[in-house]
Gaussian input, Z-matrix of N, CA and C with variables (Angstrom, degrees):
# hf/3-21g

backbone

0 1
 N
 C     1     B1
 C     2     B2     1     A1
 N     3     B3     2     A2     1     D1
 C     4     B4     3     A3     2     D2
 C     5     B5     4     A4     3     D3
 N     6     B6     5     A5     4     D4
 C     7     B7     6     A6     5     D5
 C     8     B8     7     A7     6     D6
 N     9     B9     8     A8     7     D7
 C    10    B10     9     A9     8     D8
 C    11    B11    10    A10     9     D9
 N    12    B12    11    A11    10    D10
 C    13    B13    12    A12    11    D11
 C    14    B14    13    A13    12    D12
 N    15    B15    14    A14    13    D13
 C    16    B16    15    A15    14    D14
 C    17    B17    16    A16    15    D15
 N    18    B18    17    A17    16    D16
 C    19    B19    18    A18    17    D17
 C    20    B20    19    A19    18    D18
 N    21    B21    20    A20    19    D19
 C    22    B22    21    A21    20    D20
 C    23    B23    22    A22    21    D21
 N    24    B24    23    A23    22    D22
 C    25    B25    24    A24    23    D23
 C    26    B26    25    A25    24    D24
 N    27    B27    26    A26    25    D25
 C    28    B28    27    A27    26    D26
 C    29    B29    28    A28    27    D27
 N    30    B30    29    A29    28    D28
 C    31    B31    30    A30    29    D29
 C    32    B32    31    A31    30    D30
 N    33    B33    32    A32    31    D31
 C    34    B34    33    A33    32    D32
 C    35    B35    34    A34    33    D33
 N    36    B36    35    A35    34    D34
 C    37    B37    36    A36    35    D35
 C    38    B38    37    A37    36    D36
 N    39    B39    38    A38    37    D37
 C    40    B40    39    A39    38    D38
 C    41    B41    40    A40    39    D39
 N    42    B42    41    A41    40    D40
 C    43    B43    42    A42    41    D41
 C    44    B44    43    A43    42    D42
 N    45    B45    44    A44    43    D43
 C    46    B46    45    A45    44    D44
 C    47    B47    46    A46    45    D45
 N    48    B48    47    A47    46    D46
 C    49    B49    48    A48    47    D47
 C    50    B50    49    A49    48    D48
 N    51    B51    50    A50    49    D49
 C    52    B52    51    A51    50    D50
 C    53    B53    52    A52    51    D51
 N    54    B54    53    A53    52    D52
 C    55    B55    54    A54    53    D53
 C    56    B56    55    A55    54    D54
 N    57    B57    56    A56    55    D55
 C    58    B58    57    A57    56    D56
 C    59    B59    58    A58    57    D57
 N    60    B60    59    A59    58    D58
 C    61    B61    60    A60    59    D59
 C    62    B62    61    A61    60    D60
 N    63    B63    62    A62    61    D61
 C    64    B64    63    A63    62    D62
 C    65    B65    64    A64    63    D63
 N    66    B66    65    A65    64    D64
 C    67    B67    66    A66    65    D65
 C    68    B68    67    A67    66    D66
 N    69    B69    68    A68    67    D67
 C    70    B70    69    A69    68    D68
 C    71    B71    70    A70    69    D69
 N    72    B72    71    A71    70    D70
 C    73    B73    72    A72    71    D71
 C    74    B74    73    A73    72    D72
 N    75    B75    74    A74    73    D73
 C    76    B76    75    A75    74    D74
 C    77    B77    76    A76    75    D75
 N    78    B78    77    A77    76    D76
 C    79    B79    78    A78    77    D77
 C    80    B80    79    A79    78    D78
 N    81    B81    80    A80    79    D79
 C    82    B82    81    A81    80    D80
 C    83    B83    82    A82    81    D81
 N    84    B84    83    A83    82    D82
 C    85    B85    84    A84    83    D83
 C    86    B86    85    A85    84    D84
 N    87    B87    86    A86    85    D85
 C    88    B88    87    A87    86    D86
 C    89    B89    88    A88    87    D87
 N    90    B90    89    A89    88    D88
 C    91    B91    90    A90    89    D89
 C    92    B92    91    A91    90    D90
 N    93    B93    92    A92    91    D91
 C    94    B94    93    A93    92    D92
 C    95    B95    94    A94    93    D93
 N    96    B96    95    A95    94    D94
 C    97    B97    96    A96    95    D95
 C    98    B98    97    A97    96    D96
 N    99    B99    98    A98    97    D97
 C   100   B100    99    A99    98    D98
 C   101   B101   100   A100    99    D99
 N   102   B102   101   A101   100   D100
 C   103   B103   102   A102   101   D101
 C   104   B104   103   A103   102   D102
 N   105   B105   104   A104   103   D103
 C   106   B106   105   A105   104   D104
 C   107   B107   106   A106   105   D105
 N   108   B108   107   A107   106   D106
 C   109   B109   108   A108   107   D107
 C   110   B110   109   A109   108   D108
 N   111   B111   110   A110   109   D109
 C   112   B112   111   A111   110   D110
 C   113   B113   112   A112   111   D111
 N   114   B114   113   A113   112   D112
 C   115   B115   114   A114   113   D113
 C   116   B116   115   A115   114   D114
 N   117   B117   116   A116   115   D115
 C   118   B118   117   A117   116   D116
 C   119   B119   118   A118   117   D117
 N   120   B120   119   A119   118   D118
 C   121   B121   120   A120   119   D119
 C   122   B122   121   A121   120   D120
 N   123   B123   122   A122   121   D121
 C   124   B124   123   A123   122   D122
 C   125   B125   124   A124   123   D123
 N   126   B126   125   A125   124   D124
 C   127   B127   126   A126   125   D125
 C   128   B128   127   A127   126   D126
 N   129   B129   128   A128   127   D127
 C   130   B130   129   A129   128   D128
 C   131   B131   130   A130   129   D129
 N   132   B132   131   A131   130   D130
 C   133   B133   132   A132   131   D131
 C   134   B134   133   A133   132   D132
 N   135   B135   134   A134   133   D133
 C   136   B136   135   A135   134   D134
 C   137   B137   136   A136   135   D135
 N   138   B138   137   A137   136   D136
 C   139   B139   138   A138   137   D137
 C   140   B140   139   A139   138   D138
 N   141   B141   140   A140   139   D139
 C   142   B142   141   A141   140   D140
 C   143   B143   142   A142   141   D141
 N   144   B144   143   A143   142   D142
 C   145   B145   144   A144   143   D143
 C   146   B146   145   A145   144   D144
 N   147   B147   146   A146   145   D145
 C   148   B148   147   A147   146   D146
 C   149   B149   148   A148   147   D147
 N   150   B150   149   A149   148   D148
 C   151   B151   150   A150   149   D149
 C   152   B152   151   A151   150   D150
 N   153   B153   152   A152   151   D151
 C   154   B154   153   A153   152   D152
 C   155   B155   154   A154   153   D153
 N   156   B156   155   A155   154   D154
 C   157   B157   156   A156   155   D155
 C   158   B158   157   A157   156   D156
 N   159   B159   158   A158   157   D157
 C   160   B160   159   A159   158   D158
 C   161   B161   160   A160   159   D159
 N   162   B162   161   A161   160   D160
 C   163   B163   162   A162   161   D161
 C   164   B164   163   A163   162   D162
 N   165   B165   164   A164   163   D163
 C   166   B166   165   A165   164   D164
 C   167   B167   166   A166   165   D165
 N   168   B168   167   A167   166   D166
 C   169   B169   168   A168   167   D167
 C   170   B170   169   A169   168   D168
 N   171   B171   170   A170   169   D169
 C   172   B172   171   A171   170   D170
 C   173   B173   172   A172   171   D171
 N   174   B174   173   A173   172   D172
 C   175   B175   174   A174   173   D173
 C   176   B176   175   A175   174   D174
 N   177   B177   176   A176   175   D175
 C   178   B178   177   A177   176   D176
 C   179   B179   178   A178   177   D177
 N   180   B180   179   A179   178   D178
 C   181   B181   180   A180   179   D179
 C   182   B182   181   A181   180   D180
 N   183   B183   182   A182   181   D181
 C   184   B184   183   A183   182   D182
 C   185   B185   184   A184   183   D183
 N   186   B186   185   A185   184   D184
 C   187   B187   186   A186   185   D185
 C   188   B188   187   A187   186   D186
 N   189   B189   188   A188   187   D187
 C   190   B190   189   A189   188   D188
 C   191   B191   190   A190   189   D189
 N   192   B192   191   A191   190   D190
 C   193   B193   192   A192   191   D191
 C   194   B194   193   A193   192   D192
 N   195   B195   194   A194   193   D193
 C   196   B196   195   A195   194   D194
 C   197   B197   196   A196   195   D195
 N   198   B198   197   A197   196   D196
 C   199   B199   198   A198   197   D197
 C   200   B200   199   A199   198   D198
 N   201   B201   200   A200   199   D199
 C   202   B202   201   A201   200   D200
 C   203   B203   202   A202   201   D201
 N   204   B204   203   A203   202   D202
 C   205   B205   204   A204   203   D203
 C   206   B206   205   A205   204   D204
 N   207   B207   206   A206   205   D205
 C   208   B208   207   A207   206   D206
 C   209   B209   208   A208   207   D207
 N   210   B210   209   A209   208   D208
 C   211   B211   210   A210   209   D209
 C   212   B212   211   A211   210   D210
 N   213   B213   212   A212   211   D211
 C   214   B214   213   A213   212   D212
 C   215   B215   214   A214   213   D213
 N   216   B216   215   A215   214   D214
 C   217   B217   216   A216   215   D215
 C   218   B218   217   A217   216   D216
 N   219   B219   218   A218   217   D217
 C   220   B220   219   A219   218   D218
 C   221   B221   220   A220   219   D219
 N   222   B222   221   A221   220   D220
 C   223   B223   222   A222   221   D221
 C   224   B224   223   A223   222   D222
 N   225   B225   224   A224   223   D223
 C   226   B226   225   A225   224   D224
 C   227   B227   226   A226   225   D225
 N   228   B228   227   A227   226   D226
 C   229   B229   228   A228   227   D227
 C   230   B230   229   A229   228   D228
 N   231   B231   230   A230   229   D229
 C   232   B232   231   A231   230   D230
 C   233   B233   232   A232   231   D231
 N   234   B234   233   A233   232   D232
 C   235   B235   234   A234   233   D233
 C   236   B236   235   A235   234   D234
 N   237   B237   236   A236   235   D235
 C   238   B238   237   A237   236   D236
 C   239   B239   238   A238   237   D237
 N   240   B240   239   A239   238   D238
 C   241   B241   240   A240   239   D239
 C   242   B242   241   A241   240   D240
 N   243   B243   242   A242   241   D241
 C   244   B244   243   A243   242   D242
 C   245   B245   244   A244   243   D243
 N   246   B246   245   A245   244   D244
 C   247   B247   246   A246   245   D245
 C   248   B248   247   A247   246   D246
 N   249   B249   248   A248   247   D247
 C   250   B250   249   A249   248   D248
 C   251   B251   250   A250   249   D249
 N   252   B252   251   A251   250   D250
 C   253   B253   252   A252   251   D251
 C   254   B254   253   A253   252   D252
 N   255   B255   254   A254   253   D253
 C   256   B256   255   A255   254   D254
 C   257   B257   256   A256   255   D255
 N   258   B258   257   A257   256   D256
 C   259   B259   258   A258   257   D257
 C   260   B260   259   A259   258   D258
 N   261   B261   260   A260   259   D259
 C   262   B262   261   A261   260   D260
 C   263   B263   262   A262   261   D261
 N   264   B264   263   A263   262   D262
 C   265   B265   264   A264   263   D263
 C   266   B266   265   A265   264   D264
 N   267   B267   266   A266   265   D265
 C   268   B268   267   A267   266   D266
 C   269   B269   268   A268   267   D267
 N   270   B270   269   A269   268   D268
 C   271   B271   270   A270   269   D269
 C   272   B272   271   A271   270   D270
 N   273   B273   272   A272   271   D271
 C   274   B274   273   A273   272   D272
 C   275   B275   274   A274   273   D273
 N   276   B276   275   A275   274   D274
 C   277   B277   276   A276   275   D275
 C   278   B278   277   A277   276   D276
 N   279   B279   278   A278   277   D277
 C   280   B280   279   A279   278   D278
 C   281   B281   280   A280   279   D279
 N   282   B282   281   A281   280   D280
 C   283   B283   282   A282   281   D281
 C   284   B284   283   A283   282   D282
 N   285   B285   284   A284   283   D283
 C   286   B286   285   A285   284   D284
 C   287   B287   286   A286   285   D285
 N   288   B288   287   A287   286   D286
 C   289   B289   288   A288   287   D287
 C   290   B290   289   A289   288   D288
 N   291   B291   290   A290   289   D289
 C   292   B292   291   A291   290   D290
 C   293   B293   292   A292   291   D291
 N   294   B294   293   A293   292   D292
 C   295   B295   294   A294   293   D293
 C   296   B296   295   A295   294   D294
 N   297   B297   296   A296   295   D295
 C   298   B298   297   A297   296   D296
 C   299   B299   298   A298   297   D297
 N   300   B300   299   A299   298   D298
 C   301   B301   300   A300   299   D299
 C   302   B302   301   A301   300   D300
 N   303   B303   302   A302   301   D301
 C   304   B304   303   A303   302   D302
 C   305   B305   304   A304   303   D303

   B1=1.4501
   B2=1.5239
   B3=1.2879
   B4=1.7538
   B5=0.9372
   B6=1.6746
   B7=1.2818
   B8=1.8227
   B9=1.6104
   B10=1.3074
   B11=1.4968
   B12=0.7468
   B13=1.6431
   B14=1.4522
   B15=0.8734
   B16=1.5804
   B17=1.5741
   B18=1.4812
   B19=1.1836
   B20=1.4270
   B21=1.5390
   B22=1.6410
   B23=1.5790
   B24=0.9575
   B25=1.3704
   B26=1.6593
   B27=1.7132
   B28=1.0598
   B29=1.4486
   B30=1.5813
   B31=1.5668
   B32=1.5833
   B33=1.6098
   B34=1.3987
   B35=1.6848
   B36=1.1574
   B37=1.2847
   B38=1.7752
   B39=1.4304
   B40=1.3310
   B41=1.6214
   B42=1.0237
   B43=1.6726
   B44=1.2860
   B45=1.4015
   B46=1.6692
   B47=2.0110
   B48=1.3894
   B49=1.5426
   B50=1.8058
   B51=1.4729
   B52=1.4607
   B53=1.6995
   B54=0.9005
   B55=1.6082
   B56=1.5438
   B57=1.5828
   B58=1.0268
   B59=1.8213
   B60=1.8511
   B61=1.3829
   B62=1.7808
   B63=1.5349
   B64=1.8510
   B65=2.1278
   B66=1.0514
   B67=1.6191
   B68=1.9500
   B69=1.2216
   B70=1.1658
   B71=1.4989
   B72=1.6462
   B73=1.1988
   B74=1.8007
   B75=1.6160
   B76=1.3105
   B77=1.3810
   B78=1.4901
   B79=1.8221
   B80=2.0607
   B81=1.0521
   B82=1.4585
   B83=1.7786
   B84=1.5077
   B85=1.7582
   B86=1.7931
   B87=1.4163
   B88=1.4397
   B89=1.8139
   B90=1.3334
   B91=1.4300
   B92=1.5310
   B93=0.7644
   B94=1.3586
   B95=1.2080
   B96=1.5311
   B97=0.9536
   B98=1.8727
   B99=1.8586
   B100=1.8068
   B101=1.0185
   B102=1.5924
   B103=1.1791
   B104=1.6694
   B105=1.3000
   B106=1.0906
   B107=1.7912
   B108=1.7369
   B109=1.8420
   B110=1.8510
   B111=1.3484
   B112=1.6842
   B113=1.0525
   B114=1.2108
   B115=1.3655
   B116=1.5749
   B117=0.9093
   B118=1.7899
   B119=1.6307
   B120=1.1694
   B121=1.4852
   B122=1.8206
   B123=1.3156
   B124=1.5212
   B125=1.1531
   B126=0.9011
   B127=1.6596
   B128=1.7745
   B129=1.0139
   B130=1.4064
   B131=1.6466
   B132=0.9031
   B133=1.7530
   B134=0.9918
   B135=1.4284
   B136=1.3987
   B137=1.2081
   B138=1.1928
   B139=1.1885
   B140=2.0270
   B141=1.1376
   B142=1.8551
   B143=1.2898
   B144=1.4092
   B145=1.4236
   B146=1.8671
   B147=1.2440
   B148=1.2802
   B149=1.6943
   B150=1.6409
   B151=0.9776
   B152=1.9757
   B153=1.3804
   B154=2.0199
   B155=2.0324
   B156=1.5505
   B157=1.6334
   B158=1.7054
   B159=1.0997
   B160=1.2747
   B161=1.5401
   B162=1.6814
   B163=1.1432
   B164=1.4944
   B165=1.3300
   B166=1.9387
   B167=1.7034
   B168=1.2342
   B169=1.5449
   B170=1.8323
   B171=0.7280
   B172=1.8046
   B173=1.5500
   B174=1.4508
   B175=1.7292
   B176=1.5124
   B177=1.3647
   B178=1.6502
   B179=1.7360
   B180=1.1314
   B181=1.6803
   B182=1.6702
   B183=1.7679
   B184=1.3006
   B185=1.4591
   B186=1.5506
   B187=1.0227
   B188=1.6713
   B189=1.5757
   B190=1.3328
   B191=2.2330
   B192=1.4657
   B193=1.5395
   B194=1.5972
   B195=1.2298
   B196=2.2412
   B197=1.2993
   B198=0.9314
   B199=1.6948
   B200=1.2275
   B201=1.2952
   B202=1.7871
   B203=1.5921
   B204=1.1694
   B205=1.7379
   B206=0.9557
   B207=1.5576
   B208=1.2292
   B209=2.0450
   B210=1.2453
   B211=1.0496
   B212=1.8366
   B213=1.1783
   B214=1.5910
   B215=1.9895
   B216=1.3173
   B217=2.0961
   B218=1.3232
   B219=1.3156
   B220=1.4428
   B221=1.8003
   B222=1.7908
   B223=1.3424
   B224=1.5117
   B225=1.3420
   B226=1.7994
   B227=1.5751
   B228=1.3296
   B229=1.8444
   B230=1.9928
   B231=1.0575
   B232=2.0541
   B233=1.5929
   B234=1.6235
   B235=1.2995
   B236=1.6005
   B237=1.1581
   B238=1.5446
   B239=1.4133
   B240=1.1595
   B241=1.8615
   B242=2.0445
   B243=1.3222
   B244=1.6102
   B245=1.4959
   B246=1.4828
   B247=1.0479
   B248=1.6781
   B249=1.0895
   B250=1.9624
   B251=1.3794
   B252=0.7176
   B253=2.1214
   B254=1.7502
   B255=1.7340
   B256=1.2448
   B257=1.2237
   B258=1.2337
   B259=1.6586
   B260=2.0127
   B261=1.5615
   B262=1.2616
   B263=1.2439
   B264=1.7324
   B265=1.2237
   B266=1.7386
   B267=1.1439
   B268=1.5776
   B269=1.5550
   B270=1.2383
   B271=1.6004
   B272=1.2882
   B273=1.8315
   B274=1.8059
   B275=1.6157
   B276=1.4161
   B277=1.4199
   B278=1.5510
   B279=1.3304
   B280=1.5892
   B281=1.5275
   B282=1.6897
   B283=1.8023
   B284=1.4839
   B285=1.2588
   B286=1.4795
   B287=1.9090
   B288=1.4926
   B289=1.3935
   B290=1.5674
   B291=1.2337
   B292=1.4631
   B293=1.7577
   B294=0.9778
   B295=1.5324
   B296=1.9106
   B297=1.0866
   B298=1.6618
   B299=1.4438
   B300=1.5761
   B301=1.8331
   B302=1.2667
   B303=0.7365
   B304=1.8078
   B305=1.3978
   A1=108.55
   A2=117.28
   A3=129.11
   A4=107.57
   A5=120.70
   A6=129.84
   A7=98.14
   A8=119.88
   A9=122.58
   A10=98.91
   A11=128.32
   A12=123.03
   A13=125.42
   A14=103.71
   A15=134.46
   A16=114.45
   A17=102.82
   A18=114.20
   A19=127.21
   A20=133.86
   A21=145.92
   A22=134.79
   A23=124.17
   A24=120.75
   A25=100.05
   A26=116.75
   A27=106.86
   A28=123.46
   A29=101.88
   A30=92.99
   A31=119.52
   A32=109.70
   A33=106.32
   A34=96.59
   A35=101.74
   A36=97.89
   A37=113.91
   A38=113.02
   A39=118.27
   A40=117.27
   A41=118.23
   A42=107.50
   A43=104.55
   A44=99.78
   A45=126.90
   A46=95.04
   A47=104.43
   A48=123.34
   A49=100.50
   A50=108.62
   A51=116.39
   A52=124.94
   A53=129.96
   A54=140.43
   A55=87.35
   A56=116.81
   A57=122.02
   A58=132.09
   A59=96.06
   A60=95.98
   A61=98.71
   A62=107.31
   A63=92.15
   A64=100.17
   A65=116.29
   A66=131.08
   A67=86.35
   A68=110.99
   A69=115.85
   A70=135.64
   A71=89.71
   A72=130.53
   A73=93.78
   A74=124.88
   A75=121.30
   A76=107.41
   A77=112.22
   A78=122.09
   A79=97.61
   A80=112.39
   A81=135.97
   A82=113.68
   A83=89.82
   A84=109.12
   A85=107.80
   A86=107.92
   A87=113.67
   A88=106.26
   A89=123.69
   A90=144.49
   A91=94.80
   A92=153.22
   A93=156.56
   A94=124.17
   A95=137.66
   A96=141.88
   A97=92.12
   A98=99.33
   A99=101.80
   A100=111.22
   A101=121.55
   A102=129.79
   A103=123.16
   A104=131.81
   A105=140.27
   A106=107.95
   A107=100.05
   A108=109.22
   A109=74.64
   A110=140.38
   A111=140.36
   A112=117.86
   A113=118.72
   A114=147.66
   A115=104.14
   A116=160.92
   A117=132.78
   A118=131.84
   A119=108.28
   A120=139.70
   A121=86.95
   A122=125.19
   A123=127.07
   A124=137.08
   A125=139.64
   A126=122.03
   A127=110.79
   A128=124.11
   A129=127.63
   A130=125.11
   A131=102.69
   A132=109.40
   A133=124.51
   A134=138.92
   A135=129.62
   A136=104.87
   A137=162.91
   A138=168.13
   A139=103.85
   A140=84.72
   A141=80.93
   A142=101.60
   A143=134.40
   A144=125.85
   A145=113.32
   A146=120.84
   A147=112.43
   A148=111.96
   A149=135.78
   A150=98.82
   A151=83.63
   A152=99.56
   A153=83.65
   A154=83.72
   A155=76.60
   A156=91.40
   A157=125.11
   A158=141.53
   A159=147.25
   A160=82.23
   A161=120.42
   A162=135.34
   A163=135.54
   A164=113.57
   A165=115.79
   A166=84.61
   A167=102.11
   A168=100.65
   A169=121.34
   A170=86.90
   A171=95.13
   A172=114.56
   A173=115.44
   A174=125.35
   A175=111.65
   A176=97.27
   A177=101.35
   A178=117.51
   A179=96.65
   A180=101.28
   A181=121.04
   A182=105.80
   A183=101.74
   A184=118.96
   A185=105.83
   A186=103.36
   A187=128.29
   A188=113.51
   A189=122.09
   A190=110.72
   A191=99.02
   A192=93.50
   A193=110.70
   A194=101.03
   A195=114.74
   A196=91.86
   A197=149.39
   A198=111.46
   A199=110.29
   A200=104.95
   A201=136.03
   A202=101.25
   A203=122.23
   A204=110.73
   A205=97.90
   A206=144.19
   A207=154.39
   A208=104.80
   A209=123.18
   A210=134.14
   A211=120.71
   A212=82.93
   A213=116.19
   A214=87.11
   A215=90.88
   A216=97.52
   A217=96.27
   A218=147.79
   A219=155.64
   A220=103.20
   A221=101.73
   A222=94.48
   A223=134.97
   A224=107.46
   A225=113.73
   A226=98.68
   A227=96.67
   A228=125.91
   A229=91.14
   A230=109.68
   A231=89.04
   A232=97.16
   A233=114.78
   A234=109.76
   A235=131.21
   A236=112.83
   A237=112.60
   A238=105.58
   A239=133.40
   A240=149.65
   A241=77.69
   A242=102.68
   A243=102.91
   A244=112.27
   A245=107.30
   A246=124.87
   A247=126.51
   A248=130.45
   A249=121.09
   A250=126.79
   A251=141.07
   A252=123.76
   A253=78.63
   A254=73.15
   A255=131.64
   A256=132.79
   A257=119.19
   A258=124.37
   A259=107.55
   A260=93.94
   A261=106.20
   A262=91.89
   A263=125.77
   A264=144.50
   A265=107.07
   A266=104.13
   A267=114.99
   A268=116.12
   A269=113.00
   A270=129.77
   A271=106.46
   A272=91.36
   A273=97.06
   A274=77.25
   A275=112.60
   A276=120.96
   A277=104.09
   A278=103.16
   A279=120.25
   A280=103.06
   A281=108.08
   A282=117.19
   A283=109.79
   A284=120.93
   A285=121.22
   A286=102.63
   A287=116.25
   A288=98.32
   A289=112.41
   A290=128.15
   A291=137.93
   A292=99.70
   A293=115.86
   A294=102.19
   A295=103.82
   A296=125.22
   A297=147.62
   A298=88.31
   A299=106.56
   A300=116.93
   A301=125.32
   A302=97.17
   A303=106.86
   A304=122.01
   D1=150.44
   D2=158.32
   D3=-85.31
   D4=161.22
   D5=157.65
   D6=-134.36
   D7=132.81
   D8=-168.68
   D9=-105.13
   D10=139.02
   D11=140.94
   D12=-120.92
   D13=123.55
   D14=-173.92
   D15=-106.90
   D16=113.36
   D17=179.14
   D18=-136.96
   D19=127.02
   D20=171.53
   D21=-102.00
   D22=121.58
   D23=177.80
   D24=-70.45
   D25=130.84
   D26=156.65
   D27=-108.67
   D28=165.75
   D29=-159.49
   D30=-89.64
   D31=9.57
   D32=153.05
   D33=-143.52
   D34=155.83
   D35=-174.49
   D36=-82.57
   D37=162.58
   D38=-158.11
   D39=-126.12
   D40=145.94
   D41=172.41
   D42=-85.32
   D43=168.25
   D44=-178.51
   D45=-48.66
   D46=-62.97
   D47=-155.10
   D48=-59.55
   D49=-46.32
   D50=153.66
   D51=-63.65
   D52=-7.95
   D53=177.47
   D54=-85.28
   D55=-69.46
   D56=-168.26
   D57=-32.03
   D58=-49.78
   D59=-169.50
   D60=-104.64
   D61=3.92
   D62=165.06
   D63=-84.68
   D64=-28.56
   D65=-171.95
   D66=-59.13
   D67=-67.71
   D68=169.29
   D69=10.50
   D70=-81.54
   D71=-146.64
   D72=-96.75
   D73=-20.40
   D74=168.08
   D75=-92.74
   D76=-37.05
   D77=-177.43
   D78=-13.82
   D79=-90.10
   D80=-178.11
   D81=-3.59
   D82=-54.58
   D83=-172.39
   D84=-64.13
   D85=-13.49
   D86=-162.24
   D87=-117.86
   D88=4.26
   D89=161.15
   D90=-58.13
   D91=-69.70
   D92=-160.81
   D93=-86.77
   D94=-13.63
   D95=-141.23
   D96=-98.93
   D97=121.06
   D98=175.00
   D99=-47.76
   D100=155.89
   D101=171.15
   D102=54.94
   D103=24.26
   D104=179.39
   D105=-131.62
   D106=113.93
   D107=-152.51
   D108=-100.95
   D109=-33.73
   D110=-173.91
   D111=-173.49
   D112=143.86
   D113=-170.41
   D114=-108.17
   D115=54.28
   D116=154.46
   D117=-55.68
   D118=112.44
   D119=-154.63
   D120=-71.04
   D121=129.61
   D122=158.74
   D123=-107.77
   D124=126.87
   D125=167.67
   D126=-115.94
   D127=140.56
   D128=152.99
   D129=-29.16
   D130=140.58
   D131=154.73
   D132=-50.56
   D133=-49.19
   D134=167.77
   D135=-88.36
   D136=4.43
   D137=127.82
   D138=114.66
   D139=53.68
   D140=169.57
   D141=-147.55
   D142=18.64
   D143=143.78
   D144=-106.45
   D145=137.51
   D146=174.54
   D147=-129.88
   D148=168.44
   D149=154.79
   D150=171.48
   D151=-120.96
   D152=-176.08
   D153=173.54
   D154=139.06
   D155=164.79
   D156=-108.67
   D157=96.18
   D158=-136.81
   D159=-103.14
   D160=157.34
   D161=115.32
   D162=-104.97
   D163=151.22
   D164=-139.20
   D165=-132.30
   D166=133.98
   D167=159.29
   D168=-77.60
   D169=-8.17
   D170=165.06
   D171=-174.21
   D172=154.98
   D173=176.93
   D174=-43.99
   D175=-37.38
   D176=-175.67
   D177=-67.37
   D178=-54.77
   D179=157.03
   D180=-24.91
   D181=-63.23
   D182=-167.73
   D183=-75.13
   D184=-35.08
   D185=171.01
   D186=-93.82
   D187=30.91
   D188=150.10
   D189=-81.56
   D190=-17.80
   D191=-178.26
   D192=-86.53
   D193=-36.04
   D194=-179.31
   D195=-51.23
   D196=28.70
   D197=167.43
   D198=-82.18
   D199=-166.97
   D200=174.29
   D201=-56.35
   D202=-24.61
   D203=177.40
   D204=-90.25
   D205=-70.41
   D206=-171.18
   D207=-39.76
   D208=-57.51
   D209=146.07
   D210=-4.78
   D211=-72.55
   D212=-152.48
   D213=-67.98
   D214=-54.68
   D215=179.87
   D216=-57.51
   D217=-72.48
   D218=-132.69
   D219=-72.86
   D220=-42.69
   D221=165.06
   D222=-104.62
   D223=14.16
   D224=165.29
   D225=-73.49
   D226=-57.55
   D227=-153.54
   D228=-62.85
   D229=-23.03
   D230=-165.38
   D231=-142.80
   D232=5.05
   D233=179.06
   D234=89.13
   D235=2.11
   D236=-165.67
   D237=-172.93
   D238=159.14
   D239=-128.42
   D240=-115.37
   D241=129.44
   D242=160.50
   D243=-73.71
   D244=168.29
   D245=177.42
   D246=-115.59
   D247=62.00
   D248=-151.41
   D249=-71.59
   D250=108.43
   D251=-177.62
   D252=-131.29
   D253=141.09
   D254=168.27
   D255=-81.25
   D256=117.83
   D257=-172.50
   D258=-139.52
   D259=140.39
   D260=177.64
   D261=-72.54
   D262=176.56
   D263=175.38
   D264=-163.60
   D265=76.36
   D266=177.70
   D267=-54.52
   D268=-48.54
   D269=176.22
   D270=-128.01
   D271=150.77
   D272=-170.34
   D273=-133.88
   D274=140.43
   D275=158.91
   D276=-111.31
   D277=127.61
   D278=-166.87
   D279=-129.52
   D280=80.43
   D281=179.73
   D282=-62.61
   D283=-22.21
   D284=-167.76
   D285=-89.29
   D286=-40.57
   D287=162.17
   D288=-100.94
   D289=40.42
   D290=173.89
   D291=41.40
   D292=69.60
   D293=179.88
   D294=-154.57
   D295=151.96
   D296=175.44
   D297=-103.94
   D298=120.73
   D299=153.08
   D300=-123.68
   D301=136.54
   D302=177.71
   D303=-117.98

């Protein structure tokens, strides 16, 4: 598995309750998306970084969503160019379905 993190400076900073219903309002577009098992949406503490940590059933997956469109939305929509790094994820501990994956 991958794990992405994706991160934006926004250009004013935001509350949680405002994170919440712009996170919202993209949540939907990312239900469907191949190879993507979760998304968790982030925001900063002071609220001027935002962005989401995905897990991908493979690299190819995630980086079928990074393109130049995906891009292009992330920095109209929040003001600023994402940032992505890439991480292996050998084991997933998953307390909510009691289970070790590999």
């Amino acid at each position: 598995m991958i794990i992405t993190v994706v991160q934006f400076k926004l250009p004013e900073p935001i509350t949680r309750d405002q994170a919440k219903e712009i996170f919202l309002n993209t949540a939907p577009k990312y239900r469907e998306v191949e190879g993507l098992l979760r998304k968790n949406y982030i925001l900063s503490e002071d609220g001027k970084i935002a962005g989401g940590v995905y897990l991908w059933k493979t690299r190819d997956h995630a980086r079928e969503l990074y393109g130049d469109q995906w891009r292009a939305f992330v920095t109209e929509k929040y003001g600023s160019e994402p940032s992505v790094q890439y991480f292996e994820s050998p084991v997933l501990v998953d307390n909510v379905a009691g289970e070790i994956i590999q």
